[in-house]
N, C-alpha and C positions, 0 to 999 in steps of 0.2 A: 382574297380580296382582289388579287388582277384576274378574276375571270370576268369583271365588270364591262360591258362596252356602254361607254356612257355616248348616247348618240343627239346633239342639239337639233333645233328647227331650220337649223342654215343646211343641215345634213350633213355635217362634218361629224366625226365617228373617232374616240378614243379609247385604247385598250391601257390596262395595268397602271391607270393614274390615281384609285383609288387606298388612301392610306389608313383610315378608318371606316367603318360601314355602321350601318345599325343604329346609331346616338339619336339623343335629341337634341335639339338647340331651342335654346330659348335665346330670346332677342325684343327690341323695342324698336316698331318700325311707325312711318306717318299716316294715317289714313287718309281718305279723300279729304273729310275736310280737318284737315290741319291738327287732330286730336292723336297725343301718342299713343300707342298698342302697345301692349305686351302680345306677344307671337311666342307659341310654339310647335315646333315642326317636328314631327315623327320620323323615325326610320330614315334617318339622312344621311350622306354619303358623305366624308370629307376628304375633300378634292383641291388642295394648296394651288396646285396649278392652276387653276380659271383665276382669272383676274377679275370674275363678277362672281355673284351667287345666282343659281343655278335651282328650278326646284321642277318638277314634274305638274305638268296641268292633268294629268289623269290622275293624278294619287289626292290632287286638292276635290279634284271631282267625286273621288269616291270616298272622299273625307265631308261631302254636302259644300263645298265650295262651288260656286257659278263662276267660271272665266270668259267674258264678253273681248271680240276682237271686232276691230271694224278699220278700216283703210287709216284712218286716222289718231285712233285711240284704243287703249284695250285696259280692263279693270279685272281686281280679283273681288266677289262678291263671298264675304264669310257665310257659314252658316249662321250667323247674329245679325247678317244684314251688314254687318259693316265693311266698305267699301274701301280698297285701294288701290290705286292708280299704279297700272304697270308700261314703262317706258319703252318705246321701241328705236330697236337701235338697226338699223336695216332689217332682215330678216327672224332677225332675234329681238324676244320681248325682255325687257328689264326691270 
């Protein structure tokens, strides 16, 4: 499990924080427009230390996910079409 280096978009880079690997998580998040989701994420990493959740834009890609970024805004598009807004927190999206 610590031969992980989990590396963010800010490019800050950490080694040996991960304490489970592999799981899935299921979760209920908001969509764009205001309608709750049931979510589930594949082969995910659990990592106590980060103070947010954390997920891969290339693993949503190659799962049929669209990820749109723009100076101002950035969204995850499902393969169902359904739309959620991803927050940007300086260099890091949220």
């Amino acid at each position: 499990m610590n031969n992980h280096c989990i590396e963010l978009a800010d490019g800050s880079r950490s080694n040996g924080i991960v304490q489970r690997r592999r799981g899935t998580a299921k979760f209920c998040v908001q969509s764009s427009d205001g309608a709750p989701r049931e979510v589930s994420l594949e082969n995910v990493l659990y990592i106590p230390s980060y103070r947010q959740n954390i997920f891969s834009v290339l693993a949503a890609m190659e799962k049929g996910a669209t990820v749109n970024f723009s100076p101002t805004s950035a969204e995850l598009v499902a393969p169902n079409g359904t739309t959620f807004d991803i927050r940007n927190s300086g260099k890091l999206s949220i």
